[in-house]
C-alpha positions in Angstrom: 34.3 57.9 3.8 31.4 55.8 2.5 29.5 53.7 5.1 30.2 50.0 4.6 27.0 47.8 3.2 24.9 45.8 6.3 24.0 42.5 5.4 20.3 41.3 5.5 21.4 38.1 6.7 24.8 36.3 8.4 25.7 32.9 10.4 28.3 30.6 9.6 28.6 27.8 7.9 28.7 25.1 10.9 25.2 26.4 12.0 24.0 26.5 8.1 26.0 24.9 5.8 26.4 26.7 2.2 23.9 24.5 0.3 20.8 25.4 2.6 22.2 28.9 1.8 22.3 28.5 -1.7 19.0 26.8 -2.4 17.4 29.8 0.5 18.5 32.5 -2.1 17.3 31.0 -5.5 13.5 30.1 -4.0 13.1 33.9 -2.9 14.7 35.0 -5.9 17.2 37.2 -3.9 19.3 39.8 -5.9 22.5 40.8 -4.3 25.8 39.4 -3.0 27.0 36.7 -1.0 30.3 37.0 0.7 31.8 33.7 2.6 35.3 34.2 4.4 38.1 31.4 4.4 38.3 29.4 6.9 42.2 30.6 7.6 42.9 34.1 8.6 43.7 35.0 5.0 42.1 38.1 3.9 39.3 38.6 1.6 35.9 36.9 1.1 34.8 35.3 -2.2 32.1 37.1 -3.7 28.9 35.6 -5.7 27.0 37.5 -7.5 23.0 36.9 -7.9 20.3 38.4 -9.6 16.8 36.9 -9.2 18.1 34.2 -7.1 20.8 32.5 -10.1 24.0 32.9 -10.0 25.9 35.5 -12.6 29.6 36.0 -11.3 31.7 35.7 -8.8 35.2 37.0 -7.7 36.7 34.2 -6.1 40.0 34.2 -3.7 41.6 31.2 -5.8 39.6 31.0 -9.1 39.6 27.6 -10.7 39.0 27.0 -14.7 35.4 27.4 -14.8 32.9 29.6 -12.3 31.3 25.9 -11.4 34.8 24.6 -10.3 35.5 27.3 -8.2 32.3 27.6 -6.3 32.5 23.8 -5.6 35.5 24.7 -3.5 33.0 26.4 -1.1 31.0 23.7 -0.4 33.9 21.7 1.6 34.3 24.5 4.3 33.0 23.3 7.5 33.6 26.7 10.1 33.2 30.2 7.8 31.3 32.7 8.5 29.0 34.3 5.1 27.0 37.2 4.9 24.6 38.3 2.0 23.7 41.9 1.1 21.2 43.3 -1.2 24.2 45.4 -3.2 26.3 44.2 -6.2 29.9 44.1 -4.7 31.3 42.2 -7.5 32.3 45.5 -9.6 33.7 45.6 -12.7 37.4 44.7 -11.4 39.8 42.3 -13.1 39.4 38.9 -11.6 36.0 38.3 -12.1 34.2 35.5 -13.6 30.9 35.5 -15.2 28.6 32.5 -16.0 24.8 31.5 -15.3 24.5 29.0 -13.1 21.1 27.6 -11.2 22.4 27.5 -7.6 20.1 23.9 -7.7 22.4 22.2 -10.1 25.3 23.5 -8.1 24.4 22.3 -5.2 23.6 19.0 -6.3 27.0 18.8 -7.8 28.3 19.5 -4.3 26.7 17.6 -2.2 28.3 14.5 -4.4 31.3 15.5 -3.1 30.1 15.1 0.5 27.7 16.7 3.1 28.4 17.4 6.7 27.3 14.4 9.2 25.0 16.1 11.5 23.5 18.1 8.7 22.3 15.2 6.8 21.1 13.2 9.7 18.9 16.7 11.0 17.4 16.7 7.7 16.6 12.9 7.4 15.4 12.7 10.6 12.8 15.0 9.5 11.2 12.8 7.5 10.3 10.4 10.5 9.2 7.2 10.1 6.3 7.2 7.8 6.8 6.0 3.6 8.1 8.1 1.6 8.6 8.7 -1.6 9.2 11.4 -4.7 6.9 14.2 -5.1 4.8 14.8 -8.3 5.6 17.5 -10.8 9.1 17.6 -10.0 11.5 18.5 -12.8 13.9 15.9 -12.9 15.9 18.0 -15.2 16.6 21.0 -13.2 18.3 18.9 -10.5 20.9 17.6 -13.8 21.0 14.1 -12.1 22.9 11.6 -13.3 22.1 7.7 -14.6 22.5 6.3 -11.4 20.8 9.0 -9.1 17.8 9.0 -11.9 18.2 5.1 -11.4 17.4 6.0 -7.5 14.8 8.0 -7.7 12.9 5.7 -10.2 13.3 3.2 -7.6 11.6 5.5 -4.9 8.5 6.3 -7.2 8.3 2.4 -7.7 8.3 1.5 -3.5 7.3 3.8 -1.4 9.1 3.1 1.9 10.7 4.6 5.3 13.9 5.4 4.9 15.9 3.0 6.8 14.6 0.7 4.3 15.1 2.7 1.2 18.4 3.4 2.3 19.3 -0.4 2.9 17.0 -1.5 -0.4 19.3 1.2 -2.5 22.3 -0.8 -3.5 24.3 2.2 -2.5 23.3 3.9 1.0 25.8 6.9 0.4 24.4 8.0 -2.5 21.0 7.1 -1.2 21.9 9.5 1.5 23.0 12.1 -0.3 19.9 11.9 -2.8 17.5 11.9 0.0 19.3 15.0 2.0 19.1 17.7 -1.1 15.8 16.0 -2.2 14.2 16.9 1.7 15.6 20.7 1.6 14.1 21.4 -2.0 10.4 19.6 -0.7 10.5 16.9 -3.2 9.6 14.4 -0.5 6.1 13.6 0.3 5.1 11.0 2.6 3.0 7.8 0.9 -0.5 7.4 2.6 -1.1 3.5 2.5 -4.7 3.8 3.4 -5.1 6.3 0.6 -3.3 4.4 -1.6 -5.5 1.3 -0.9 -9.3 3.2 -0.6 -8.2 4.5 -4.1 -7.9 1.3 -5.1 -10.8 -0.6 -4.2 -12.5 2.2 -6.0 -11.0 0.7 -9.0 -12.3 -2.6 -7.7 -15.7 -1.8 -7.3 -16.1 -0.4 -10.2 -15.2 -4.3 -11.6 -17.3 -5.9 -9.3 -20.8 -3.9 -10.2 -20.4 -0.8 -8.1 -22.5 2.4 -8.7 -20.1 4.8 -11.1 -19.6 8.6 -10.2 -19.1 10.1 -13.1 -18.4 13.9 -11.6 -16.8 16.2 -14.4 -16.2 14.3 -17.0 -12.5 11.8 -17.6 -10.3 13.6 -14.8 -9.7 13.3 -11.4 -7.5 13.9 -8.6 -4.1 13.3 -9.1 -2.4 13.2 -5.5 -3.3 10.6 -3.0 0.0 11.6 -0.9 0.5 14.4 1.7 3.2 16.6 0.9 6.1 16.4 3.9 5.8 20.0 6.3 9.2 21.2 4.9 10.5 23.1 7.4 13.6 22.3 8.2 15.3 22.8 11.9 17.9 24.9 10.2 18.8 28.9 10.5 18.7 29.3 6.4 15.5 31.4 7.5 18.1 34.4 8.0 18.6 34.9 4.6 16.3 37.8 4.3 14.3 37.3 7.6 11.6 35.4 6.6 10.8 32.7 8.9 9.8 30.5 6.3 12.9 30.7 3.9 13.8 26.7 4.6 11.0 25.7 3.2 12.0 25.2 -0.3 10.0 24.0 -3.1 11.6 22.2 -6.1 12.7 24.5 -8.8 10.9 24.1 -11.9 8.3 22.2 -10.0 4.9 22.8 -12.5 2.6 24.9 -10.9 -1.1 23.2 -11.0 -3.7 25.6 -12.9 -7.1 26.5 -11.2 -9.0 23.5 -13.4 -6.0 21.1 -12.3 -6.6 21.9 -8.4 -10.2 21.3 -9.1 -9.5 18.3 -10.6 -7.2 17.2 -7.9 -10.3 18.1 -5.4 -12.7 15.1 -7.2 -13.6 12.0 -6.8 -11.8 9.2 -8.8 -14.4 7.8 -11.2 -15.5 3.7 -10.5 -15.3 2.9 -13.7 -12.7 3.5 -16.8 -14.4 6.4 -18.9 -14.4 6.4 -22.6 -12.3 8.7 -24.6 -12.9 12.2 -24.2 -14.6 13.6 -27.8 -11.8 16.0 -28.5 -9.4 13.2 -27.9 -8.0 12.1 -31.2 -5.0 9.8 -33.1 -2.5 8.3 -31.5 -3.7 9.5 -27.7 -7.0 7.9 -28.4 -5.4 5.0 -29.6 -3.7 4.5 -26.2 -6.5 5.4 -24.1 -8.3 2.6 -25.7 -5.1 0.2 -25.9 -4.8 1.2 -22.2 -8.5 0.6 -20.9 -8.2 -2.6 -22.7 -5.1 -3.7 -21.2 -6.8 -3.0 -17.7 -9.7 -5.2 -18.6 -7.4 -8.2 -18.6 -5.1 -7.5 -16.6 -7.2 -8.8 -13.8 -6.5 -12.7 -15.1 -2.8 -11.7 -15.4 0.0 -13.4 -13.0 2.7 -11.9 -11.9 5.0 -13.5 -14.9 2.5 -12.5 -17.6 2.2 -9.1 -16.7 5.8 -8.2 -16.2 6.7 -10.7 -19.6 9.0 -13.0 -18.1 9.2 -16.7 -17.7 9.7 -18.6 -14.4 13.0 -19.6 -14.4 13.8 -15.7 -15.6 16.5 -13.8 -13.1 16.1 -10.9 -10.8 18.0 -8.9 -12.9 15.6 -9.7 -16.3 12.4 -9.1 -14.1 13.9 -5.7 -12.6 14.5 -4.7 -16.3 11.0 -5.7 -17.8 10.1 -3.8 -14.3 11.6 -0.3 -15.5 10.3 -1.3 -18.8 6.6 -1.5 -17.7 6.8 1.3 -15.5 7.3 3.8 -18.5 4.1 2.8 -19.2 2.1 2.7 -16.6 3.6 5.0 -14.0 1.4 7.4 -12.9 3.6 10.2 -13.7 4.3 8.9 -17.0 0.3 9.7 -18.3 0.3 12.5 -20.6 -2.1 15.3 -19.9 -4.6 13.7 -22.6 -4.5 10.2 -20.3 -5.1 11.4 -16.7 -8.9 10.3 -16.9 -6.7 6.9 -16.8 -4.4 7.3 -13.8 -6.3 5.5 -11.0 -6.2 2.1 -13.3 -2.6 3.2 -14.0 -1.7 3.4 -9.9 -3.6 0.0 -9.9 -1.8 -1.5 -12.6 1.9 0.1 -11.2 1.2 -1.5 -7.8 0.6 -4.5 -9.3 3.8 -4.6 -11.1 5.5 -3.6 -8.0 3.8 -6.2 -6.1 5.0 -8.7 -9.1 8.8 -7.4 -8.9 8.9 -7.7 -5.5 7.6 -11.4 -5.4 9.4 -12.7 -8.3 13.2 -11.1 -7.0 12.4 -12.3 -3.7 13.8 -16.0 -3.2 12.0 -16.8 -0.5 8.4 -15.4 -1.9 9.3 -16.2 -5.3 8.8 -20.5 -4.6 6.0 -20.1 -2.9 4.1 -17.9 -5.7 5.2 -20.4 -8.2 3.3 -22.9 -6.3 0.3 -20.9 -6.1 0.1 -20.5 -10.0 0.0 -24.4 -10.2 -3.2 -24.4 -7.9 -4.9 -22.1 -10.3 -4.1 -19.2 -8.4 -1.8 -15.7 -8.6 -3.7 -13.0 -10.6 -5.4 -10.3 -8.5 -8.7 -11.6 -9.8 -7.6 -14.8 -7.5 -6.1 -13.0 -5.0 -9.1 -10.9 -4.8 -11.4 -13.8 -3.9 -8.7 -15.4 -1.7 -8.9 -12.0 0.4 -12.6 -12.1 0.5 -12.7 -15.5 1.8 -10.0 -15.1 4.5 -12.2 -11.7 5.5 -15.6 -13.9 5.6 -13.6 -16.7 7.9 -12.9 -13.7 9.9 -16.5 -12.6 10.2 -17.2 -16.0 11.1 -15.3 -16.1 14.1 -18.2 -13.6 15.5 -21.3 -16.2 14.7 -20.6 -18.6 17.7 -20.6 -14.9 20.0 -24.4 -14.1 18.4 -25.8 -17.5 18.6 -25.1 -17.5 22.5 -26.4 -13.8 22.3 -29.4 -15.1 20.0 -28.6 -12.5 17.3 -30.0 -15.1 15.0 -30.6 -12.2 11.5 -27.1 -10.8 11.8 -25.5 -14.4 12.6 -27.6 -15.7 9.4 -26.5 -12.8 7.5 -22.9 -13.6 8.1 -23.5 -17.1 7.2 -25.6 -16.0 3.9 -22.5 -13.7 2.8 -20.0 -16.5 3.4 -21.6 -19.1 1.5 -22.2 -16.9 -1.6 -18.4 -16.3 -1.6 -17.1 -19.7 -0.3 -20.4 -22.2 -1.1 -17.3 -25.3 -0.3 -17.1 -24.6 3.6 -19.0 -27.4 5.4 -18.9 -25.4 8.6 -21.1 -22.4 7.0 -23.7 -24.9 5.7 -23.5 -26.6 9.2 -23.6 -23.5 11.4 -27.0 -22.3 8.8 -28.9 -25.3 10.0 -27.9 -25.1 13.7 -29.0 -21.4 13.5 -32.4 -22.2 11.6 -33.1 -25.3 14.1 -32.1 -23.3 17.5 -34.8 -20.4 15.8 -37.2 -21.9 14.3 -37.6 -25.5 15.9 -38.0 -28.7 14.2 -41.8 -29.3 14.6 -42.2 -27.6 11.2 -41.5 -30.0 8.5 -41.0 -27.3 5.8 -37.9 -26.6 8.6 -36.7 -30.0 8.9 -36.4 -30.6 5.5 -34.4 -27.0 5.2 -32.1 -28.0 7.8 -31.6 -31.4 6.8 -30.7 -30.5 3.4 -27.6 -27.8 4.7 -27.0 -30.3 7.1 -26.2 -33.5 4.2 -24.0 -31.2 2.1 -22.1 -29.9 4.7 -21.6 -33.9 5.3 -21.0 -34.3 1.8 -18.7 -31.6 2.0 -17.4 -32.9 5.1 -18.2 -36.4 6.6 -16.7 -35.2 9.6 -18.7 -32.0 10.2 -19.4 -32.8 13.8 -22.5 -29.7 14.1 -23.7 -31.7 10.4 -24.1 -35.1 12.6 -25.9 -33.8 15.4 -28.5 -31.6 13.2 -29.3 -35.0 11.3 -29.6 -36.4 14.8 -32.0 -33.8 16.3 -34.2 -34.1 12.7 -34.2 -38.2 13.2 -35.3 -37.5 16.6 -37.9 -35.5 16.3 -39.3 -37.7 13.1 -39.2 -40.8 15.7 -36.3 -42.9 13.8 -34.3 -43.5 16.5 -32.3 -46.0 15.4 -30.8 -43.6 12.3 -30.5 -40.5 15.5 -28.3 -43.3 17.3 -25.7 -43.6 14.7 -25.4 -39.8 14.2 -24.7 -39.3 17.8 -22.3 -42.2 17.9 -20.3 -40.0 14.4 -20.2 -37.1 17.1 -18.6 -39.1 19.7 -16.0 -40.4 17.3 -15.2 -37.2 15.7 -15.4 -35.4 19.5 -15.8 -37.8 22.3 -15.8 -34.6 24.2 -19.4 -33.8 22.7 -21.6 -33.0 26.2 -24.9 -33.5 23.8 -23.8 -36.7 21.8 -23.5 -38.5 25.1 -25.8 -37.5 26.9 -27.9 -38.5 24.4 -26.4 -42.5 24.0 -26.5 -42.6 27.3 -30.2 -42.3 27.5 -30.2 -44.7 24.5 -28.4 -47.4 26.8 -30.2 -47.0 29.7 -33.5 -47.2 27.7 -32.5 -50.4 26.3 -31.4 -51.9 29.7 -34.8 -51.1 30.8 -36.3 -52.9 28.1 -33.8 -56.1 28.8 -35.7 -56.4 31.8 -39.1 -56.3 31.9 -40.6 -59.9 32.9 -41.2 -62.4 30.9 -44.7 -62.9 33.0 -47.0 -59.6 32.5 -49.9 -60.8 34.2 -50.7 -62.5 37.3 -51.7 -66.3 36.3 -51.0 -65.7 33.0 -48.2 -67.8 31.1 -46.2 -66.2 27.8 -45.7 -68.6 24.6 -42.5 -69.8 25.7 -43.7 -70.9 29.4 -46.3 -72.7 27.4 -43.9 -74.0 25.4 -41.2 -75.6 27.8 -44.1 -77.1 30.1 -43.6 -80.5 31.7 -46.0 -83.1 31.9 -47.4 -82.8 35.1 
């Protein structure tokens, strides 16, 4: 009696449900069988046959029209046991049916058709809480998605997010769902570094604003900013040949990067747009040159021009010049010949991004609109209005380093702001209080200086109270009281709480008392003019 095959791997279907199974088998390229019982006490298993990890027959209990069809079936029970074993036990018996079939396309195909609860919330609970969003070098085309899945995951690759808000942001949360679970078990989920995202960026910047170029290797650089999800998931699919690491399972078809692509990925992104590479000729150099081009202005760009619409356009015409300009400028769109381009590409994607998600938005939408009137709304603009709220924010630590007298770092603070923001009274202001507090006012190369930040901050400002009360001290010290009197007096109206300002009229007043009352006799036996005057006869 022969002895019956052993199975290199068993568990049921509750514990791992079929797809993890599936997809476990075709990334190890497992030859073999796979037996699953019914879930009823009929006898029999169905039998699929693999070799190299794709399926090639099957002799199914009920077979259905097509191989596809009736392997579908599988996928809806919820307590069977299965069993695979490194033996063909298909035969050559009637029955059978024969077909290729990549166990990824079937398994997409079934989880349309619904995936256990718990299962689905293990695995997207996995990816936690950070932004996620599609790995690179996928190929779409394995998975055979259809319009409105592709529609999905072009969404994804356009804004990064958790996935509570992906799912709610999708327009369909079960299919959402469903995308997210098989897209998690075949690793073609990679969490979305922000910080990354953002240092690669002002790379791009710097290079526009003067920065020092690094030009490495030539036109290419590193093409991942994003760190690829652990995929391991807390699943018993590792049973299917022992190996520990079976459930971590990498997209199928997924391009495999070549040495002189990992060393690319491992360098610095240049600072500033390269010319074309020399061997780089017709139509690709036309587009690296129509692209570098289109980066050079896109800078003066609002969100309207650079997404083509008009302002009174819909969400739905801004969403479909969106997908429109993403062809173009998604990173993953760059032919080979154009990845010297991709970090002006990301640049130019998140700006479109940033534009679809302003313009769709009602409540963003009004106020942007309003902005564009004031001359503002291109990154160039948005750029300089980031700078200045930054040197407002540095500003906040001057008044700490003037008690401290840090006088060089809280003048080079001031310096910096008033290069970028030369119309803020305070900064002129708060220059001369630092120079007078330093340097005195018994130089007159130094009153003169202060004086001068002093009358444009006023000019700038008539109610710069720190203005008034340098102008005060310089009057002062030049002995013209009268014009010190009436700069003390602005304080008091602008801050009646000003400690200095009335001090100082106070001292005015009592000065002036003092003089109210000196006799009108100075000297013993001497008379004064008007005595003289306003004598009687005697």
């Amino acid at each position: 009696m022969p002895t019956p095959p052993k199975p290199i791997a068993e568990g049921n279907v509750d514990k791992t449900p079929l797809v993890h199974v599936m997809l476990s088998i075709e990334k190890r390229a497992l030859t073999g069988t796979l037996a699953v019982w019914p879930e009823s006490e009929r006898n029999g298993q169905d039998r699929v046959l693999f070799d190299r990890g794709q399926i090639v027959a099957a002799r199914l209990l009920d077979p259905a029209s097509s191989l596809e069809r009736g392997l579908l079936a599988l996928f809806h029970r919820r307590h069977a046991p299965y069993a695979f074993y490194e033996a063909d036990l298909i035969g050559k018996a009637s029955g059978i049916q024969r077909d290729r079939i990549a166990p990824l396309r079937l398994v997409v195909a079934a989880v349309r058709g619904g995936v256990p609860k718990d299962a689905l919330d293990r695995v997207l609970g996995s990816l936690g809480t950070d932004p996620v969003r599609v790995a690179r070098g996928i190929d779409e085309d394995a998975y055979g998605f259809l319009d409105s899945e592709k529609a999905f995951i072009d969404f994804m690759r356009a804004a990064p997010a958790p996935v509570d808000e992906l799912l709610a942001r999708s327009g369909n949360e079960r299919v959402a769902r469903r995308l997210l679970y098989i897209l998690r078990l075949t690793g073609a989920v990679e969490t979305f570094l922000p910080e990354a995202h953002e240092r690669r960026s002002s790379l791009v910047d710097q290079s526009r604003s003067g920065g020092t170029p690094d030009v490495m290797s030539g036109a290419r650089r590193r093409r991942r900013i994003s760190r690829p999800l652990a995929r391991t998931v807390a699943t018993p699919v590792a049973a299917v040949g022992g190996d520990s690491r079976a459930s971590s399972i990498s997209a199928p078809g997924a391009r495999q990067p070549s040495d002189a692509t990992r060393r690319r990925h491992s360098s610095v992104v240049p600072l500033e747009a390269p010319d074309p590479p020399p061997e780089l000729e017709g139509p690709m150099r036309d587009r690296w040159v129509a692209m570098v081009t289109e980066v050079r202005q896109f800078d003066k760009k609002n969100y309207l021009e650079m997404l083509g619409v008009s302002a009174d356009a819909t969400a739905a015409e801004i969403r479909r010049q969106y997908l429109v300009a993403a062809k173009t400028w998604h990173p993953d769109s760059l032919p080979r010949e154009l990845e010297g381009l991709e970090p002006w590409a990301e640049q130019i994607f998140r700006y479109l991004t940033q534009a679809r998600d302003v313009l769709t938005d009602e409540t963003t939408r009004g106020g942007y609109l309003k902005a564009l009137e004031s001359g503002g709304g291109t990154p160039e603009a948005e750029r300089k209005l980031e700078a200045i709220v930054s040197a407002a924010l540095e500003y906040e630590k001057v008044g700490a380093l003037i008690r401290q007298k840090r006088w060089m770092e809280a003048l080079h603070i001031l310096d910096t702001n008033l290069e970028l923001n030369p119309e803020e009274a305070d900064y002129h202001a708060t220059k001369a209080w630092v120079l007078m507090l330093r340097d005195g006012l018994k130089s007159r190369d130094n009153r003169m200086l202060v004086a001068t930040l002093a009358n444009e901050a006023l000019r700038l400002n008539d109610n710069n109270e720190r203005a008034h009360l340098v102008r005060a001290a310089v009057h002062k010290e030049e002995g013209q009281h009268d014009d010190a009197i009436a700069h003390y007096q602005r304080v008091v109206e602008i801050n009646p709480r000003n400690v200095q300002a009335m001090r100082e009229l106070r001292l005015s007043q009592m000065r002036d008392q003092k003089e109210k009352k000196k006799p009108l006799i100075t000297l013993s036996g001497e008379s004064t003019f008007l005595s003289k005057l306003f004598k009687k006869d005697e």
